[in-house]
C-alpha positions in Angstrom: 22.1 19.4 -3.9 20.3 19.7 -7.4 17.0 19.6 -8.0 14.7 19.1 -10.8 11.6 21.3 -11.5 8.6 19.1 -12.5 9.2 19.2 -16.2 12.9 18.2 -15.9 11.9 15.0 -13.4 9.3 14.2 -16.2 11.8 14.3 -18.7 14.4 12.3 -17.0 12.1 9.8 -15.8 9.8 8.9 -18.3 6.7 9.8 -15.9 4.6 12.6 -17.2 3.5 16.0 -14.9 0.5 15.1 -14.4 1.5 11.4 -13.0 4.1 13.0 -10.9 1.1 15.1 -9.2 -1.1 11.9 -9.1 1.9 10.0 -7.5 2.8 13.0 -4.8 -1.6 13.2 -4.2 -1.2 9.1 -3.4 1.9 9.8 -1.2 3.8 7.5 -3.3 6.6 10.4 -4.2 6.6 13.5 -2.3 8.9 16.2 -3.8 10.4 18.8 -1.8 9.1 22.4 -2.3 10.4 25.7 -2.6 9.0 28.7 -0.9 6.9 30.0 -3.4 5.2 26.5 -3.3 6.6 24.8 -6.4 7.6 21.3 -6.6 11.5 20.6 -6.4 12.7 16.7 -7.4 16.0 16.0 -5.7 17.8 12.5 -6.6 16.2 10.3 -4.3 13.0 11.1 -5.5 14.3 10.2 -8.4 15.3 6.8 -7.4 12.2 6.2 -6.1 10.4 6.9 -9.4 12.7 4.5 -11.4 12.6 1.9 -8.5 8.7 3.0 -8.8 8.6 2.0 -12.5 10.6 -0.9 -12.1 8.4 -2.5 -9.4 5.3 -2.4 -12.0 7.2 -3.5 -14.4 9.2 -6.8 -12.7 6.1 -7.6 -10.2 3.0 -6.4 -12.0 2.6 -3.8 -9.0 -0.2 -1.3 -9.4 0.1 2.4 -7.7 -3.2 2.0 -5.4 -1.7 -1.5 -4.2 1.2 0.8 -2.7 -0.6 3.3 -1.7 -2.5 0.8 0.1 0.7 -0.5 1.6 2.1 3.2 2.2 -1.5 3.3 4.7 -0.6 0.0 6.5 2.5 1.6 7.7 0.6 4.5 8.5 -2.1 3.1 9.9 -1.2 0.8 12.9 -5.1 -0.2 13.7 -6.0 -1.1 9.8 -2.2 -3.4 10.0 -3.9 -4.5 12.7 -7.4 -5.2 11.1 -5.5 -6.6 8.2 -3.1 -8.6 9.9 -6.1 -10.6 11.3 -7.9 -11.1 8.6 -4.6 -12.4 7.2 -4.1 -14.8 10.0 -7.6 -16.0 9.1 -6.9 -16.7 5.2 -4.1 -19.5 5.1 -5.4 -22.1 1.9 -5.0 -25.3 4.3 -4.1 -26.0 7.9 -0.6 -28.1 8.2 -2.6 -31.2 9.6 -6.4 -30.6 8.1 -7.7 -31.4 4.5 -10.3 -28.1 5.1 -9.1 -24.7 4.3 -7.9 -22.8 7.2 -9.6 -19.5 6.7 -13.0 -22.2 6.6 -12.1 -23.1 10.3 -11.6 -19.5 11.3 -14.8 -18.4 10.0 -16.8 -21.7 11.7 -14.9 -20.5 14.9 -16.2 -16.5 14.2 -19.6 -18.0 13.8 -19.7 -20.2 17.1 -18.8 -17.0 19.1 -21.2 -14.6 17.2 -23.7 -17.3 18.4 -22.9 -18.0 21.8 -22.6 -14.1 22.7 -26.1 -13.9 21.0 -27.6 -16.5 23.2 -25.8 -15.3 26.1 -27.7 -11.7 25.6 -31.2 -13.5 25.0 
């Protein structure tokens, strides 16, 4: 398979060295390496840059909004955390004129202060 040192993947794909080290440090694109440590780009890294440039471009996608979503597949108990909070968010209830996430946070406050007069 061929590979591409780090100036030849910044030539063919448009994204300087120093970007390609940013993206590798964000765990966006991780190149392969050869023994004496130096980075080696094989084609489906880059794929993944061009795919990479094209979801900026087409969806107005920033790099620390993937890396963020590269941690929630990481991460199973921030998914979780954020999955919640999520659930908690929705901009009206199917059957309710108030905002959902409204409700969820009047129902967060009613247990924070029945578990407080509970311990008093």
């Amino acid at each position: 398979m061929e590979t591409f040192s780090i100036g030849q993947t910044s030539a063919r794909s448009g994204w300087s060295p120093r970007m390609l080290r940013y993206l590798e440090g964000a765990g966006l694109v991780v190149p392969g390496r050869t023994p004496a440590g130096y980075r080696r780009y094989g084609i489906r890294e880059l794929n993944q840059l061009r795919a990479l440039g094209d979801l900026r471009t087409e969806f107005g996608v920033e790099l620390d909004e993937l890396a963020f979503a590269i941690r929630l597949r990481q991460e199973p108990e921030l998914r979780r955390a954020v999955e919640t909070w999520l659930a908690g968010t929705d901009v009206l209830a199917a059957d309710s004129a108030t905002p959902a996430w409204v409700e969820w946070e009047q129902r967060k406050h009613e247990r924070l202060l029945a578990a407080r007069a509970a311990a008093a």
